[in-house]
mmCIF file as gemmi writes it, N, C-alpha and C atoms, coordinates in Angstrom:
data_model
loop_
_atom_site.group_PDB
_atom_site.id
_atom_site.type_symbol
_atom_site.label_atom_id
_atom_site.label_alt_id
_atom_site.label_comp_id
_atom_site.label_asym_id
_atom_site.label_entity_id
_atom_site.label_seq_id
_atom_site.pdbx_PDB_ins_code
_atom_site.Cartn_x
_atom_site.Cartn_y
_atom_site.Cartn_z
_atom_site.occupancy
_atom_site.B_iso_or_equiv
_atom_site.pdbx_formal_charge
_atom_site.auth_seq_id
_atom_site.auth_asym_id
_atom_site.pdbx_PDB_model_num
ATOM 1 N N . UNK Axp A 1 ? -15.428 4.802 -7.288 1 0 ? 1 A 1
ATOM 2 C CA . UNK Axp A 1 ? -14.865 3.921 -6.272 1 0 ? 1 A 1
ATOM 3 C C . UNK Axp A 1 ? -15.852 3.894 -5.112 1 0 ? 1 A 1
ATOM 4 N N . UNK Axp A 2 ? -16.472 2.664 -5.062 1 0 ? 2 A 1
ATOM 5 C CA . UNK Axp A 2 ? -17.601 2.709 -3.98 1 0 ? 2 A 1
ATOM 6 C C . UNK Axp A 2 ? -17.512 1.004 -3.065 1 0 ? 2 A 1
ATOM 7 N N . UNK Axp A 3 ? -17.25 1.399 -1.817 1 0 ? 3 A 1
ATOM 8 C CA . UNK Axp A 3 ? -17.556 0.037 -0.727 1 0 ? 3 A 1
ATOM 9 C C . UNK Axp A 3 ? -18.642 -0.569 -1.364 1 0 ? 3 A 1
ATOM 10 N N . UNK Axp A 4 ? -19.342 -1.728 -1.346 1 0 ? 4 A 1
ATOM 11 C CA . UNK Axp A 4 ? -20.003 -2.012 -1.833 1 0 ? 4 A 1
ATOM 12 C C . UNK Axp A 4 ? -20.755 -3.225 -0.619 1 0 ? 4 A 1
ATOM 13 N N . UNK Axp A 5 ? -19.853 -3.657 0.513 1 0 ? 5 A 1
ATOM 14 C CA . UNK Axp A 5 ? -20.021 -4.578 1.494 1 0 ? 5 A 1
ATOM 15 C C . UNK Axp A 5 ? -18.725 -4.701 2.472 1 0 ? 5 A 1
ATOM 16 N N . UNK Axp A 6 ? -18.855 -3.901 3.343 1 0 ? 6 A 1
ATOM 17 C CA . UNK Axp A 6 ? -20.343 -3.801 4.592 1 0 ? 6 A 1
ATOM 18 C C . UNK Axp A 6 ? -21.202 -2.806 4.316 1 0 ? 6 A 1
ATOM 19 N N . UNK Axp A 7 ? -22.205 -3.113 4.376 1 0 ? 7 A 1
ATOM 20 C CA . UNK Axp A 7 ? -23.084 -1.499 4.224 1 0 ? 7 A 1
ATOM 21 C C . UNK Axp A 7 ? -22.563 -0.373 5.268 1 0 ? 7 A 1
ATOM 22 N N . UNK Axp A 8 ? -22.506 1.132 5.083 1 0 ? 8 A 1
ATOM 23 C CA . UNK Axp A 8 ? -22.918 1.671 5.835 1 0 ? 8 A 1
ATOM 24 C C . UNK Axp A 8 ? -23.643 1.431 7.097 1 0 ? 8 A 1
ATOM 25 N N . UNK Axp A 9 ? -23.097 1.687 8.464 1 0 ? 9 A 1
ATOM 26 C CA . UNK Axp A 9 ? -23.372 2.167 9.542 1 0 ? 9 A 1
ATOM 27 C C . UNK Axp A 9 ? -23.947 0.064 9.838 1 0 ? 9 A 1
ATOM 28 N N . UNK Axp A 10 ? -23.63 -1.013 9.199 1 0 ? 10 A 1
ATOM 29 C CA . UNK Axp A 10 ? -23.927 -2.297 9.178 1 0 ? 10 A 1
ATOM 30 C C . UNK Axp A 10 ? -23.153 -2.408 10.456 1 0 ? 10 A 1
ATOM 31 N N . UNK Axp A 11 ? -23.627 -3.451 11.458 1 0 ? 11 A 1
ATOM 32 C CA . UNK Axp A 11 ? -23.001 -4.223 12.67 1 0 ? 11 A 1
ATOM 33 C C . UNK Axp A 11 ? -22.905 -5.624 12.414 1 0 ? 11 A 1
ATOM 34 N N . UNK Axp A 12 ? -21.923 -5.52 12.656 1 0 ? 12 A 1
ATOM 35 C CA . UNK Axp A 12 ? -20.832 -6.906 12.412 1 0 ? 12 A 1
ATOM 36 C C . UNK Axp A 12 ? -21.515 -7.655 13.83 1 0 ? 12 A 1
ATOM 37 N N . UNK Axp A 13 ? -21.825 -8.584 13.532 1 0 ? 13 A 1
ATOM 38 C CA . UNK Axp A 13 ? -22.514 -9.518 14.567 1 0 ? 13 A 1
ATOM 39 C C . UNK Axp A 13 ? -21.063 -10.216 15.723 1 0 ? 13 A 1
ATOM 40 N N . UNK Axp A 14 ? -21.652 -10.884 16.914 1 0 ? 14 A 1
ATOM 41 C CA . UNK Axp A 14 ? -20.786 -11.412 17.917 1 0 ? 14 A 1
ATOM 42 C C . UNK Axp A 14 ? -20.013 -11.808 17.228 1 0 ? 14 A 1
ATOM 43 N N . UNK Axp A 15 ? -18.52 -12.165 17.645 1 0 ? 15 A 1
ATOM 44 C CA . UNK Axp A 15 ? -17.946 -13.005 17.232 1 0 ? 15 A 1
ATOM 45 C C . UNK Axp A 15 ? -16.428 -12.917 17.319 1 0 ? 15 A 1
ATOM 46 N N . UNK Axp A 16 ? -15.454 -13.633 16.259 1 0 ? 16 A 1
ATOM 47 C CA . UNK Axp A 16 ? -13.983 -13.257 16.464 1 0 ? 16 A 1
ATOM 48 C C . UNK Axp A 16 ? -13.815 -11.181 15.193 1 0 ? 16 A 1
ATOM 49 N N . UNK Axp A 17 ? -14.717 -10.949 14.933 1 0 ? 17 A 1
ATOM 50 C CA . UNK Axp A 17 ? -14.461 -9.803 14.67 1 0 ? 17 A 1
ATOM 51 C C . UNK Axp A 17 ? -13.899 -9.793 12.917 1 0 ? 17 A 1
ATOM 52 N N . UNK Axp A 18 ? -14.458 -11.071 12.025 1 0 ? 18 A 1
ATOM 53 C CA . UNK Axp A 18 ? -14.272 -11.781 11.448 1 0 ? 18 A 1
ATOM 54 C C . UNK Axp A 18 ? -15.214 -10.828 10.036 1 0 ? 18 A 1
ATOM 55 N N . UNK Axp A 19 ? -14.473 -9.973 8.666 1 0 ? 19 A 1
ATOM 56 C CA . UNK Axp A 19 ? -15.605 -9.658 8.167 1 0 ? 19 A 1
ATOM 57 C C . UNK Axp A 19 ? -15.001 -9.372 6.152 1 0 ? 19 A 1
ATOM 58 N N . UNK Axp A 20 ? -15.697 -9.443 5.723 1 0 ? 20 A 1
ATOM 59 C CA . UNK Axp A 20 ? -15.407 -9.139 3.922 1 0 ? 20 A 1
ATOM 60 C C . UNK Axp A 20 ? -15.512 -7.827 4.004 1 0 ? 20 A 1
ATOM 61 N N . UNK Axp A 21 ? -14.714 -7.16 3.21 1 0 ? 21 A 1
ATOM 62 C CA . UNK Axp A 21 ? -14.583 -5.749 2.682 1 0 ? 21 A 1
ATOM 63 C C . UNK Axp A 21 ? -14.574 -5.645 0.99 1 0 ? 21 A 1
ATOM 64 N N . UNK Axp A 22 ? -15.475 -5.223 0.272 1 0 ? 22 A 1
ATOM 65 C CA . UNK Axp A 22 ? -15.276 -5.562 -0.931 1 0 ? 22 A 1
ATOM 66 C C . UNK Axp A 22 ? -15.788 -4.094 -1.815 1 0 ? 22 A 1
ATOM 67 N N . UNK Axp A 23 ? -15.298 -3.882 -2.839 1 0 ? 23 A 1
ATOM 68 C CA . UNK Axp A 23 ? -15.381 -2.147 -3.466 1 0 ? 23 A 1
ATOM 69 C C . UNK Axp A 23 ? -15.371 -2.774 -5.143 1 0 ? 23 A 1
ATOM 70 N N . UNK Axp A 24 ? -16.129 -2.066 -5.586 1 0 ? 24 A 1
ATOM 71 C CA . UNK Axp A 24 ? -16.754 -1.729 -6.804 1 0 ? 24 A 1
ATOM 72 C C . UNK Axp A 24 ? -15.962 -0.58 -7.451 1 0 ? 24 A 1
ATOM 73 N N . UNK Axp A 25 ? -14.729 -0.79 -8.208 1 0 ? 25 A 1
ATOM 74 C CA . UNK Axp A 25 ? -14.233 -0.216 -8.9 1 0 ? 25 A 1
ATOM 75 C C . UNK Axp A 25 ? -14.253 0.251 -10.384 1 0 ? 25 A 1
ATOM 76 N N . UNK Axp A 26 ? -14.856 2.065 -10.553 1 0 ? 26 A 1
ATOM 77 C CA . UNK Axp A 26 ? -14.835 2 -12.027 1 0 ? 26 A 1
ATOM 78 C C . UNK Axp A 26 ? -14.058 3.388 -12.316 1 0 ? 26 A 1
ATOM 79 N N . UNK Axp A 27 ? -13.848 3.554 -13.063 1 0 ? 27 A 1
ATOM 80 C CA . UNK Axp A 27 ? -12.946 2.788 -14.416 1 0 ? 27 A 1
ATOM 81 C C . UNK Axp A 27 ? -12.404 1.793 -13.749 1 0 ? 27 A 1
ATOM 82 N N . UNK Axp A 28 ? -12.329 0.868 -14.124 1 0 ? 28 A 1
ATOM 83 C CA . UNK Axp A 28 ? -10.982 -0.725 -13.948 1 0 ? 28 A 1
ATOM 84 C C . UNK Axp A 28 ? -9.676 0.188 -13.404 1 0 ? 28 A 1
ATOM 85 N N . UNK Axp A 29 ? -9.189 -0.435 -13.136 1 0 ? 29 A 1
ATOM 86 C CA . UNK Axp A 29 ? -7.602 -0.24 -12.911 1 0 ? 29 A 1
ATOM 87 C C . UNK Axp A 29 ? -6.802 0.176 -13.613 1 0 ? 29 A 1
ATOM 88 N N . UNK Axp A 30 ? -5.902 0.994 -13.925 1 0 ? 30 A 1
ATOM 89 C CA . UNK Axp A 30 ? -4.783 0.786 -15.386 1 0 ? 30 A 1
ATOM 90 C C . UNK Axp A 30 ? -3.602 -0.095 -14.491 1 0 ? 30 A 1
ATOM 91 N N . UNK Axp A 31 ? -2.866 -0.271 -15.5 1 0 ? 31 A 1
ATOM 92 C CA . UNK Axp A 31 ? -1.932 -1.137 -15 1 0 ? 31 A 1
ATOM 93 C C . UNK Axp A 31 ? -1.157 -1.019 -13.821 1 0 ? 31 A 1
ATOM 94 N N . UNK Axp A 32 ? -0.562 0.365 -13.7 1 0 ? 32 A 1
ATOM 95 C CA . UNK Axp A 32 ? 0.081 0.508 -12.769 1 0 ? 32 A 1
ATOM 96 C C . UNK Axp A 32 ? -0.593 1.016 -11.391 1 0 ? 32 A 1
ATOM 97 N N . UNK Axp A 33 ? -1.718 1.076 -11.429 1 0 ? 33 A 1
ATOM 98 C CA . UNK Axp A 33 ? -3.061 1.544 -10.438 1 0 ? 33 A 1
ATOM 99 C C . UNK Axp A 33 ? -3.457 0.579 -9.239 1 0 ? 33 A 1
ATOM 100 N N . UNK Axp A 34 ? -3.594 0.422 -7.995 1 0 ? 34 A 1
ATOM 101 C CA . UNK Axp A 34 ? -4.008 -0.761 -7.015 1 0 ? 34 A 1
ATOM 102 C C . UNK Axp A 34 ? -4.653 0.461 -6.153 1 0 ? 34 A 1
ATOM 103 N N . UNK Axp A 35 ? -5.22 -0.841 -5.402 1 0 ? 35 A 1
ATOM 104 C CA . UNK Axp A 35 ? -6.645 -0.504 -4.448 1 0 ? 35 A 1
ATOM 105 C C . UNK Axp A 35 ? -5.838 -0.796 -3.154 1 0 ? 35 A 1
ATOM 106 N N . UNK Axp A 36 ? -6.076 -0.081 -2.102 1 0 ? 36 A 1
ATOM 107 C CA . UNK Axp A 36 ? -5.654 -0.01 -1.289 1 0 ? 36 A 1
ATOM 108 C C . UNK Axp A 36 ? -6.772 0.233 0.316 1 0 ? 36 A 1
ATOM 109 N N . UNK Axp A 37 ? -7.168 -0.755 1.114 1 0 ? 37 A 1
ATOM 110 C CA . UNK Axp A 37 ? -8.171 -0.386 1.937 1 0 ? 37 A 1
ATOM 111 C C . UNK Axp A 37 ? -7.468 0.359 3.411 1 0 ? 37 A 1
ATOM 112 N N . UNK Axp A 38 ? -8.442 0.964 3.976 1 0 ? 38 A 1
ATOM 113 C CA . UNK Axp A 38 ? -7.802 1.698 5.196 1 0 ? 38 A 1
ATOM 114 C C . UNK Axp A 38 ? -8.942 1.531 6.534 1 0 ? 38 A 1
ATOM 115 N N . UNK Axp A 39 ? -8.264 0.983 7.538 1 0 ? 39 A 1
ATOM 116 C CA . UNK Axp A 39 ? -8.827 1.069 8.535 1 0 ? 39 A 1
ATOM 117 C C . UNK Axp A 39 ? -9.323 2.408 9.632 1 0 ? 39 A 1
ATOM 118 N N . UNK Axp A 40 ? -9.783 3.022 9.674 1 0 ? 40 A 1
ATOM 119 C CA . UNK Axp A 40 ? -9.527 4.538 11.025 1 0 ? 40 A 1
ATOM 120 C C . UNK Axp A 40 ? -8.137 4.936 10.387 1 0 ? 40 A 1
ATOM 121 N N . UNK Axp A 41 ? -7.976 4.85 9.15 1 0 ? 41 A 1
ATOM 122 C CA . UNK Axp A 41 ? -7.241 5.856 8.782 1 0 ? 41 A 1
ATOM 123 C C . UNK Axp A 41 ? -5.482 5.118 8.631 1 0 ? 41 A 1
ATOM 124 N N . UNK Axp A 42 ? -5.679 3.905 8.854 1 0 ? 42 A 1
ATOM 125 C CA . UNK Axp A 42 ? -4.448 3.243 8.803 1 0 ? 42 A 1
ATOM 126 C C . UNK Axp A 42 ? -4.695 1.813 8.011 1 0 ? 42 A 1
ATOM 127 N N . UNK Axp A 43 ? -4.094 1.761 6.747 1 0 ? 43 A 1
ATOM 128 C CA . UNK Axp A 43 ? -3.84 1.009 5.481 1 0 ? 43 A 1
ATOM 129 C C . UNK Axp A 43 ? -4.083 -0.668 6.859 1 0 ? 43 A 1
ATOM 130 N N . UNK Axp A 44 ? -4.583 -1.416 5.935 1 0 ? 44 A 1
ATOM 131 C CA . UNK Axp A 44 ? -4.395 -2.557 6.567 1 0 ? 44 A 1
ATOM 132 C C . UNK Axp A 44 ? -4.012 -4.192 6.08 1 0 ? 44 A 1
ATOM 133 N N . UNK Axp A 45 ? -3.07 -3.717 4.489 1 0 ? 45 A 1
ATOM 134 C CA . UNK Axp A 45 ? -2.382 -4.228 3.869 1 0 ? 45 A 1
ATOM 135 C C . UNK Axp A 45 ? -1.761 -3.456 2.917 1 0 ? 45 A 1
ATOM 136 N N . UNK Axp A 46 ? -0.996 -3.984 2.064 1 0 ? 46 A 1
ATOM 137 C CA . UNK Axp A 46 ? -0.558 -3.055 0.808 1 0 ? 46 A 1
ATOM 138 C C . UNK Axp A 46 ? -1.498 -3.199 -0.199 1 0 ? 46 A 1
ATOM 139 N N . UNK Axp A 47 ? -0.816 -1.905 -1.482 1 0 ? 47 A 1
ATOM 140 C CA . UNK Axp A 47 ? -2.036 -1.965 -2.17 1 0 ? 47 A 1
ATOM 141 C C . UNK Axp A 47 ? -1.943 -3.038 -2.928 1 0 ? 47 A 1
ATOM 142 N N . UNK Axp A 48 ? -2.94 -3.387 -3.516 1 0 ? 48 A 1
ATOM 143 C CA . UNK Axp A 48 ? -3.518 -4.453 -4.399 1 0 ? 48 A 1
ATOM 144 C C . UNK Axp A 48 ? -4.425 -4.477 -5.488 1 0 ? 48 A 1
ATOM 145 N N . UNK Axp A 49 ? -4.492 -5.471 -6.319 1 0 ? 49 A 1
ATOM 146 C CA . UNK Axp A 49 ? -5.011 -5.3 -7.983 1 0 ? 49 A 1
ATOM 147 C C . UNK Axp A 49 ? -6.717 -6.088 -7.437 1 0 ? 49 A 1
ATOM 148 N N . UNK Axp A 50 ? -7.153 -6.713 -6.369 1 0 ? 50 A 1
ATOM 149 C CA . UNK Axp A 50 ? -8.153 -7.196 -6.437 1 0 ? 50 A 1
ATOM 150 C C . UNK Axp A 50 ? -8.654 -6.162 -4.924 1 0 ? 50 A 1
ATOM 151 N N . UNK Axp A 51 ? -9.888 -5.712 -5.365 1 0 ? 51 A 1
ATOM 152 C CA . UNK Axp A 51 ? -11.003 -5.269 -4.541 1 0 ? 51 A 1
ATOM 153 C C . UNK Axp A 51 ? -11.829 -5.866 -3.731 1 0 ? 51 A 1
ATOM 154 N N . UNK Axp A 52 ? -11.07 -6.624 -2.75 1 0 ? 52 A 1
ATOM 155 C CA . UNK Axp A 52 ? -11.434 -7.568 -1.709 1 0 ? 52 A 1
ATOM 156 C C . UNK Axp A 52 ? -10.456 -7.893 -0.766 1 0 ? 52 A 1
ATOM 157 N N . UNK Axp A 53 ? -11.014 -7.829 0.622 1 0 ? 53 A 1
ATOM 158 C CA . UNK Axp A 53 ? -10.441 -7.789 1.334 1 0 ? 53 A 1
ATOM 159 C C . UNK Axp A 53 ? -10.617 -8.557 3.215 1 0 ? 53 A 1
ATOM 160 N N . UNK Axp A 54 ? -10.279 -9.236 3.729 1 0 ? 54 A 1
ATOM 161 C CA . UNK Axp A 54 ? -11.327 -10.372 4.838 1 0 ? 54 A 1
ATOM 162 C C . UNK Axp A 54 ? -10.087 -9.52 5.801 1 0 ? 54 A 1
ATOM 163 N N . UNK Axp A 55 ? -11.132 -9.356 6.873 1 0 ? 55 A 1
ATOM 164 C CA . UNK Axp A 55 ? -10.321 -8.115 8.214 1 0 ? 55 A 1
ATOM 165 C C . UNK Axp A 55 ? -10.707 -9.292 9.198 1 0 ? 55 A 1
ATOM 166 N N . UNK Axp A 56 ? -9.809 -9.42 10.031 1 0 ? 56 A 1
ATOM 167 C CA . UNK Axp A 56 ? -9.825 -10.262 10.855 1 0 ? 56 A 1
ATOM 168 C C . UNK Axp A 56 ? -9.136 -9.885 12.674 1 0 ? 56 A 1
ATOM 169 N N . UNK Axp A 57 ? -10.595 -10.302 13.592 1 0 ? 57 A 1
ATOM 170 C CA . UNK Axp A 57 ? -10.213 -9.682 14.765 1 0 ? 57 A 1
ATOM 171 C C . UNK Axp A 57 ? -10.132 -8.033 15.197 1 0 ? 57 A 1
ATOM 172 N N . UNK Axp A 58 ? -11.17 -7.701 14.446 1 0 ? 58 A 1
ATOM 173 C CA . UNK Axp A 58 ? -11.542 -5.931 14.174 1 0 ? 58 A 1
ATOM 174 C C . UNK Axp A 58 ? -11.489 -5.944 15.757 1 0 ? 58 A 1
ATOM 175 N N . UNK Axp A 59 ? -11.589 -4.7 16.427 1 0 ? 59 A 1
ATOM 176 C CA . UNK Axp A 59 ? -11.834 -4.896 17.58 1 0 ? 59 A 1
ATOM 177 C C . UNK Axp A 59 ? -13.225 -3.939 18.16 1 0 ? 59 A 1
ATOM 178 N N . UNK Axp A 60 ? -14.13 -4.36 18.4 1 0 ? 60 A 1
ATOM 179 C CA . UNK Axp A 60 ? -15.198 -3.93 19.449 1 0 ? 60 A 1
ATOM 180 C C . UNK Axp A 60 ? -15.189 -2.485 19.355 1 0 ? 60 A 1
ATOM 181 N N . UNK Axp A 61 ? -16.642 -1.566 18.814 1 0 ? 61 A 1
ATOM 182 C CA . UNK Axp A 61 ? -16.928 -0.641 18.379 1 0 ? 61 A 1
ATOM 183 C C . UNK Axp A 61 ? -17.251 0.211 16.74 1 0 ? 61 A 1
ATOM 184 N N . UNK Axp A 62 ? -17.044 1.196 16.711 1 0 ? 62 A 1
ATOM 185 C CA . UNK Axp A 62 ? -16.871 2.29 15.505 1 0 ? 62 A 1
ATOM 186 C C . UNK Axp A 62 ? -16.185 1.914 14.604 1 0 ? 62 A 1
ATOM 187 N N . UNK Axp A 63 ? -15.931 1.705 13.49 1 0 ? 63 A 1
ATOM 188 C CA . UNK Axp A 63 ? -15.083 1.92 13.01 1 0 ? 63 A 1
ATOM 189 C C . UNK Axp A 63 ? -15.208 2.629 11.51 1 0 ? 63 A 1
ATOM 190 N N . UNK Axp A 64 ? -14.1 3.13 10.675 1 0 ? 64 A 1
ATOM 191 C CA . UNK Axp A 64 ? -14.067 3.935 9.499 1 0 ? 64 A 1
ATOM 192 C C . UNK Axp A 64 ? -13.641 3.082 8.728 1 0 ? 64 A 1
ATOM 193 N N . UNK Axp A 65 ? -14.317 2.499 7.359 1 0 ? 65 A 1
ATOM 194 C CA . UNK Axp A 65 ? -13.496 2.152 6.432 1 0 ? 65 A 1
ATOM 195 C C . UNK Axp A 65 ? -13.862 2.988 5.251 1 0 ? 65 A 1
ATOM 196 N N . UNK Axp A 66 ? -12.326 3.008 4.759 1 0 ? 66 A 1
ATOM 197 C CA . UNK Axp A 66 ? -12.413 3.367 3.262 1 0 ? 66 A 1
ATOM 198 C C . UNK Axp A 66 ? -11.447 3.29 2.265 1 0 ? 66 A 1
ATOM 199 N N . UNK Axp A 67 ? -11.545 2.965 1.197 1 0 ? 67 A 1
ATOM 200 C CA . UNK Axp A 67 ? -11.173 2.428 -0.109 1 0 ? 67 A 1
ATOM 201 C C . UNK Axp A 67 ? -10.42 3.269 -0.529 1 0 ? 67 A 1
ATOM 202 N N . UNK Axp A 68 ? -9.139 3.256 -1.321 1 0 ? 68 A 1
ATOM 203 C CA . UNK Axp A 68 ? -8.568 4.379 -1.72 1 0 ? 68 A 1
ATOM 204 C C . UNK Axp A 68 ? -7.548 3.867 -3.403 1 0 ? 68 A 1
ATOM 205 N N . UNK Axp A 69 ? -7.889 4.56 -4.188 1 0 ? 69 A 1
ATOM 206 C CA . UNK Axp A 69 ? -7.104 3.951 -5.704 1 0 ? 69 A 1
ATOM 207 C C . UNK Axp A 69 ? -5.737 5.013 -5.465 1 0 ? 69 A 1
ATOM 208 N N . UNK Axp A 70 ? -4.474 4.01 -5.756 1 0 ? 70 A 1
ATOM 209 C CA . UNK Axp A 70 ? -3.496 4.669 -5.543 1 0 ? 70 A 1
ATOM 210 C C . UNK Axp A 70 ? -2.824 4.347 -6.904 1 0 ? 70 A 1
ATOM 211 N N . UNK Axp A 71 ? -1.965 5.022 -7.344 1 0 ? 71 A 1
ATOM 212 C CA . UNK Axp A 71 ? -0.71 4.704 -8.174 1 0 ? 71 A 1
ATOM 213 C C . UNK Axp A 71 ? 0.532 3.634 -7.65 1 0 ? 71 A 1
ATOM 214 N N . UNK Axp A 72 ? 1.258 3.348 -8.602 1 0 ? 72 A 1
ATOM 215 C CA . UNK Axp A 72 ? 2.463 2.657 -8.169 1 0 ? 72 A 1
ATOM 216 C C . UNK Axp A 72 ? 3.542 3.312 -7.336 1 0 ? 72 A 1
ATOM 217 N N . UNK Axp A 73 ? 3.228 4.71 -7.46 1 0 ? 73 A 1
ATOM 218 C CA . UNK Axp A 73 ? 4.508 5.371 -6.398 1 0 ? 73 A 1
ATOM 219 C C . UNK Axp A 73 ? 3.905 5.357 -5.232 1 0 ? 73 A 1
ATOM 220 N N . UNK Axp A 74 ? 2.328 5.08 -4.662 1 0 ? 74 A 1
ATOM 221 C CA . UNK Axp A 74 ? 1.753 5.143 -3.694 1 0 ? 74 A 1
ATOM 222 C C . UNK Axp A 74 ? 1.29 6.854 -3.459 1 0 ? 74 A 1
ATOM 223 N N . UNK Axp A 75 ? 0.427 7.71 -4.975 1 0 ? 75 A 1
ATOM 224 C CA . UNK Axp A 75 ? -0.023 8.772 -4.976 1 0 ? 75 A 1
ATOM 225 C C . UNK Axp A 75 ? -1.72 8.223 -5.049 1 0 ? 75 A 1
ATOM 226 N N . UNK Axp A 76 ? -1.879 9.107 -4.363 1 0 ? 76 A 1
ATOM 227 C CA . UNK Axp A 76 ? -3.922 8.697 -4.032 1 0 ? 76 A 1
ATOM 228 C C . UNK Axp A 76 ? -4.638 9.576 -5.509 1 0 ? 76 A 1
ATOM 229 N N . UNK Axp A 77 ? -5.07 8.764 -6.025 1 0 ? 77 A 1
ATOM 230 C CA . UNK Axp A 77 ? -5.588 9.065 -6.833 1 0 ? 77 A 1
ATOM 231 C C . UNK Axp A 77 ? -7.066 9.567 -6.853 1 0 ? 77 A 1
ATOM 232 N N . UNK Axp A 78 ? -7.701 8.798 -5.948 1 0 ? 78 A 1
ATOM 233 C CA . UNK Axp A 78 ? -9.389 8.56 -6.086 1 0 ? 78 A 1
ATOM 234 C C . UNK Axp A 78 ? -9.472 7.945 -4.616 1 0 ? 78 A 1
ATOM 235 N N . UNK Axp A 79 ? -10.822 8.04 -3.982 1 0 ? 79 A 1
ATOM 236 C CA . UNK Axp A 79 ? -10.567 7.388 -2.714 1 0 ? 79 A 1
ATOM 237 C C . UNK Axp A 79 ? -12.085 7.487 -2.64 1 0 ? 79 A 1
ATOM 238 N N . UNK Axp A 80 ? -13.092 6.124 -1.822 1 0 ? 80 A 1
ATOM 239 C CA . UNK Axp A 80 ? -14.426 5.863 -1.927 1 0 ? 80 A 1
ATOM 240 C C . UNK Axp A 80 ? -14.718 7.082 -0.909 1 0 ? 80 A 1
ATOM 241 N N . UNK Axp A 81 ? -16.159 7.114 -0.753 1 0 ? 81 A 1
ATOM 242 C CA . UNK Axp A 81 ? -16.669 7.607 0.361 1 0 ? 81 A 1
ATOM 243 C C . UNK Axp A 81 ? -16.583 6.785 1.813 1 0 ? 81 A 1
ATOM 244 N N . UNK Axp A 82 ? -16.089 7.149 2.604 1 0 ? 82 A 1
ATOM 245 C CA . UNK Axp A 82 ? -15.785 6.729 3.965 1 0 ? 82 A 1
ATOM 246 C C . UNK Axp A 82 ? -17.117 5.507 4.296 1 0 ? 82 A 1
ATOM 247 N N . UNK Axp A 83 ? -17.083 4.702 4.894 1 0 ? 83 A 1
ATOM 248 C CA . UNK Axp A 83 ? -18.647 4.178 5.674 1 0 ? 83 A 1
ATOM 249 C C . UNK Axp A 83 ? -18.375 3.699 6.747 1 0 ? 83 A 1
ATOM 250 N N . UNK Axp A 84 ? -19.406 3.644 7.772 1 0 ? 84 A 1
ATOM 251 C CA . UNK Axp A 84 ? -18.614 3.173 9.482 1 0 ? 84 A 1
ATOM 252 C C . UNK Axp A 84 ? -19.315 2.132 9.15 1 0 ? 84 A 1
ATOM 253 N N . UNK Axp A 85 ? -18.65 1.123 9.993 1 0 ? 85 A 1
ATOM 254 C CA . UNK Axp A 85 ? -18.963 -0.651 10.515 1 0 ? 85 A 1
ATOM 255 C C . UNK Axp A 85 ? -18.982 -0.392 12.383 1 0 ? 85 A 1
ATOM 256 N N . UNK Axp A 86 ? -19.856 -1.727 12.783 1 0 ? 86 A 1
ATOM 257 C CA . UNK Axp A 86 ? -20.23 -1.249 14.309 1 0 ? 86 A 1
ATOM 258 C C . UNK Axp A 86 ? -19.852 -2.785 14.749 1 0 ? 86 A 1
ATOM 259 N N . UNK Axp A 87 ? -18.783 -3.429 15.321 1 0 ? 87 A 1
ATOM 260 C CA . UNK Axp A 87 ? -18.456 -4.595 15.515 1 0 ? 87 A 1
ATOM 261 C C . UNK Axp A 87 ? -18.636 -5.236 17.093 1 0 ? 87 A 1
ATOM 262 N N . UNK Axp A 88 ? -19.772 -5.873 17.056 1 0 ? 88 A 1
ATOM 263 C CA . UNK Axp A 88 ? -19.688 -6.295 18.247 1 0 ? 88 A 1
ATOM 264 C C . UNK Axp A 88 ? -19.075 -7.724 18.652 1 0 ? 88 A 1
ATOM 265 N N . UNK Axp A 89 ? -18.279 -7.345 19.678 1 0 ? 89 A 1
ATOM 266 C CA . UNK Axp A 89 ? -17.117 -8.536 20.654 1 0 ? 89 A 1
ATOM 267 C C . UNK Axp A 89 ? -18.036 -9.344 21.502 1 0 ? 89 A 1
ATOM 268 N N . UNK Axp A 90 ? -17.803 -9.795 22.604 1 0 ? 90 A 1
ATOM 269 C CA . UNK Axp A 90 ? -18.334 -10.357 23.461 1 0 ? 90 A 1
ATOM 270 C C . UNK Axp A 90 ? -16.81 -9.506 24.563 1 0 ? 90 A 1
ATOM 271 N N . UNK Axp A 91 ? -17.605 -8.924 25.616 1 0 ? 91 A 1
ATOM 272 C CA . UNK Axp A 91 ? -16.232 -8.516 26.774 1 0 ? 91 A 1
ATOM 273 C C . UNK Axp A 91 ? -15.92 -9.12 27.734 1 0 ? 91 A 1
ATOM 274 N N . UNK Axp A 92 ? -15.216 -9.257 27.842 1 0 ? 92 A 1
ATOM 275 C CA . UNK Axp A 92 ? -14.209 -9.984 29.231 1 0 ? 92 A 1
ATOM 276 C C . UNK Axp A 92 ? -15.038 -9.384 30.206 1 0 ? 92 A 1
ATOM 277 N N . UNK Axp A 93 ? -15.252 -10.88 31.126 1 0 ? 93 A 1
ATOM 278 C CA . UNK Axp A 93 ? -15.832 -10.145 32.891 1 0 ? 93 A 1
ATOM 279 C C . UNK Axp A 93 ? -15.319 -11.227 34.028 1 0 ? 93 A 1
């Protein structure tokens, strides 16, 4: 289970904070198996059968993402290696 895009330690250019999250899953899935992405440590949808994911309005700075294969009862099975994203805003003055 590996992020595959954003790269590592990658900066998200100006903007609305606008970005693809996408993971390279192997073994495949079994049936009852979904992918589940996490923001700083907080899920930022439910899990799901496709390994893609568009984050929208990240907010300005650090951040942690990482990938996590769960079961249908919502038991973590497998989970990628963490990678930070660096998102730059434009700030209020």
């Amino acid at each position: 289970l590996t992020i595959t895009a954003p790269l590592d330690n990658a900066t998200i250019p100006m903007g609305p904070g606008i970005f693809d999250v996408l993971a390279d899953v192997q073994p495949p899935l079994k049936e009852a198996e979904f992918v589940a992405l996490h923001l700083d440590s907080t899920p930022v949808a439910p899990p799901q059968k496709i390994a893609k994911w568009t984050l929208t309005y990240v907010t300005r700075g650090a951040h942690k993402l990482e990938v996590r294969r769960v079961s249908s009862p919502g038991q973590v099975l497998d989970s990628s290696a963490p990678i930070t994203v660096f998102v730059l805003r434009p700030s209020a003055r």
